[in-house]
C-alpha positions as CSV (number, residue, x, y, z in Angstrom):
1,X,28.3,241.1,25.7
2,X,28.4,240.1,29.2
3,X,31.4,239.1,29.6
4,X,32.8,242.2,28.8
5,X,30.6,244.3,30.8
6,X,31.9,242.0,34.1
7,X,35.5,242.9,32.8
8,X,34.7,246.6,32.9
9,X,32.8,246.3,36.5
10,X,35.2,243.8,38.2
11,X,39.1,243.6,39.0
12,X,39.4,239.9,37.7
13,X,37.4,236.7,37.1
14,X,37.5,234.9,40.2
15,X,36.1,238.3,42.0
16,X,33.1,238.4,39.4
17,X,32.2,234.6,40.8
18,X,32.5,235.5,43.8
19,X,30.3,238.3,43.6
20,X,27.8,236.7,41.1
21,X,27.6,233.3,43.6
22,X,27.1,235.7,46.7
23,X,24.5,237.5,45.0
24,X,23.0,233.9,44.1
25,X,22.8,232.3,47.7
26,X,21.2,235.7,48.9
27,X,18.6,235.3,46.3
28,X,17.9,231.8,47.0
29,X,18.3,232.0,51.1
30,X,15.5,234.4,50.5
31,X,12.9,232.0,48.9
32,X,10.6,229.6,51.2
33,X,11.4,226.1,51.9
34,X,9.1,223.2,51.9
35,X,9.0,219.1,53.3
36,X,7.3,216.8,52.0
37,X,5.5,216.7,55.0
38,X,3.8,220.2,53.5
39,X,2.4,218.4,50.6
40,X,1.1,215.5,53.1
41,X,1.5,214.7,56.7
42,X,2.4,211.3,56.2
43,X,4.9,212.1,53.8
44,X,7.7,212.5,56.7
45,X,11.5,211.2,55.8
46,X,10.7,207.4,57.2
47,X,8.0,207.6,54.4
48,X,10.0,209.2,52.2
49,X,12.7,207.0,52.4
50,X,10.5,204.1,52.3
51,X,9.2,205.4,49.0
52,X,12.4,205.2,47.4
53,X,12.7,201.7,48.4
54,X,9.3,201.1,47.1
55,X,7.6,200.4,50.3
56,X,4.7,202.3,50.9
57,X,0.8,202.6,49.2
58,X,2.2,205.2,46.8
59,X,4.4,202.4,45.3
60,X,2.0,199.2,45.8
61,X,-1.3,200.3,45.5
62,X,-3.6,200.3,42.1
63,X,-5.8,202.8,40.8
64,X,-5.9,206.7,40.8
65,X,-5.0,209.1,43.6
66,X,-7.8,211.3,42.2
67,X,-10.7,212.5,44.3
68,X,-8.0,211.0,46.7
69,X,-6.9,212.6,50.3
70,X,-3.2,212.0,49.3
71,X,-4.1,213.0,45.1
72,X,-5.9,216.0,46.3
73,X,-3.0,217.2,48.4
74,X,-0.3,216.6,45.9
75,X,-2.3,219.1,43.5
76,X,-2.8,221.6,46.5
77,X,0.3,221.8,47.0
78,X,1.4,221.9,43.1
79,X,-0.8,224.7,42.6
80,X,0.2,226.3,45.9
81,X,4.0,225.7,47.0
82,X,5.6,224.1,44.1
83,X,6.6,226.7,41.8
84,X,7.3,229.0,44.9
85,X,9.4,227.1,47.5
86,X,12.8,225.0,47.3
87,X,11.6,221.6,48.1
88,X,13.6,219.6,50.9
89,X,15.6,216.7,50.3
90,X,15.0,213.2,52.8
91,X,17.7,211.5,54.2
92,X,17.8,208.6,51.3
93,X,19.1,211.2,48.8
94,X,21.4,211.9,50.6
95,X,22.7,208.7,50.4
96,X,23.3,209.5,46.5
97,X,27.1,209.6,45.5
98,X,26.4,211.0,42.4
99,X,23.5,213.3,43.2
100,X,20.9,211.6,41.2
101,X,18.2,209.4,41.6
102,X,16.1,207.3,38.8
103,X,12.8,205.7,39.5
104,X,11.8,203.0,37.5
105,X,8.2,201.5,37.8
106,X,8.0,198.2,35.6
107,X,4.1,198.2,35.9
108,X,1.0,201.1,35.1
109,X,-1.5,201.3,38.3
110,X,-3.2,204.2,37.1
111,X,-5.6,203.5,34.3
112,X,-6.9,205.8,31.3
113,X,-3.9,208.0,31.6
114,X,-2.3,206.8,28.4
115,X,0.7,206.1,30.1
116,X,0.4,202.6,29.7
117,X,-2.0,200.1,29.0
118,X,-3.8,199.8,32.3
119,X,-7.3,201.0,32.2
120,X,-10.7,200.4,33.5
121,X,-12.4,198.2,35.3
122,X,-8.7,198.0,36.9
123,X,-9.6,194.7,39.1
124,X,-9.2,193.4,35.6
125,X,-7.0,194.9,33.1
126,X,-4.7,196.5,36.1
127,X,-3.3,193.6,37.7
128,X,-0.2,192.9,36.0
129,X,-0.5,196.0,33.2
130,X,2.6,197.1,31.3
131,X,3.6,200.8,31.8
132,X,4.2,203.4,28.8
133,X,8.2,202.1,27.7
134,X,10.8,205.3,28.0
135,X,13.8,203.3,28.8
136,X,16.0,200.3,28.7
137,X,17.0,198.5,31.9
138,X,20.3,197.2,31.6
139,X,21.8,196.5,34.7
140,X,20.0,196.2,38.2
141,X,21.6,196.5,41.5
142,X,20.0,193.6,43.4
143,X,20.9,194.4,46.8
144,X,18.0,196.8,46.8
145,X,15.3,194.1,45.2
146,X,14.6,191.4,48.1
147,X,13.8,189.0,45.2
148,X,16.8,188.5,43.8
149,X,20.4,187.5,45.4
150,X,23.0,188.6,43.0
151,X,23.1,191.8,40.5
152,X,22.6,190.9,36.7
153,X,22.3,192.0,33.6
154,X,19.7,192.3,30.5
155,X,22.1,191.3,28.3
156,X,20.1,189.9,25.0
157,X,17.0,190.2,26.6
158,X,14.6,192.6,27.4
159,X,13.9,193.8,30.6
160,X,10.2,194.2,29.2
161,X,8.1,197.7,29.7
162,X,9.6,200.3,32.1
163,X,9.0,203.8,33.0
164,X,11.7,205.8,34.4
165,X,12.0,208.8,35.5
166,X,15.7,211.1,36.9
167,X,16.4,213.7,39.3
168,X,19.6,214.6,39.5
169,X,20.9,217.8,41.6
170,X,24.1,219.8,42.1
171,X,26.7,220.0,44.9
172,X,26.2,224.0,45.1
173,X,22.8,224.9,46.2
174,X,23.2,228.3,43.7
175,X,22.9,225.5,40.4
């Protein structure tokens, strides 16, 4: 097994790591970077970090990014950079004491993706459409909502329909 094969080659565990993690950040200081300003020019850290707070036409906006200058160069770059590069934080996450991040959308603005029930024509069954529900909201943070004053809690209610999605990232840039 493994294990014993690094035995055999090295002295002791600690100079296997230290072999096997130098080996890894030579590897990975070899492969491309990328921005987010690669997958779109407007997509520098202001709008990055405005993104997280939910500020920007990515966030507000209804309908598909299809056919769109921004949709069209999110799936250039997918098909291009994505699965080749290691994609650049913004300054936001770095902001992240615990090296995650989850995005929660409480609302479906693209229709006939089956991810919720919004759908075509979308100046009427878009408005206020609920998205596909993967999670349970129990606790918010309110000093990042400007609506609302104090924290609070779902506590025998229901937040209602929300779609999350997490990113979270290590410490050492070889996991």
């Amino acid at each position: 097994d493994a294990k014993t094969e690094l035995r055999r080659i090295y002295s002791s565990t600690d100079d296997a790591k230290q072999t096997i993690s130098r080996a890894c950040a030579s590897a990975w200081n070899s492969v491309s970077t990328s921005s987010f300003k690669d997958v779109d020019e407007r997509f520098n850290n202001g709008f990055m970090n405005s993104y997280v707070a939910g500020d920007t036409f990515l966030n507000t906006e209804t309908g598909s990014f299809e056919g769109t200058e921004e949709g069209n160069n999110i799936d250039n770059f997918r098909d291009d950079q994505a699965t080749n590069t290691i994609m650049r934080g913004f300054p936001s996450l770095s902001q992240c004491n615990y090296n995650s991040i989850m995005c929660c959308f409480g609302r479906d603005r693209q229709p006939n993706d089956n991810n919720g029930n919004c759908a075509d024509p979308i100046d009427q069954n878009c408005l206020d459409a609920d998205p596909a529900d993967n999670s349970n909201l129990c606790w918010i943070d309110a000093d990042h909502i400007p609506s609302f004053s104090d924290p609070f809690a779902f506590r025998n209610d229901s937040e209602g329909d929300i779609h999350c999605h997490g990113l979270a990232w290590a410490d050492d840039d070889n996991h």
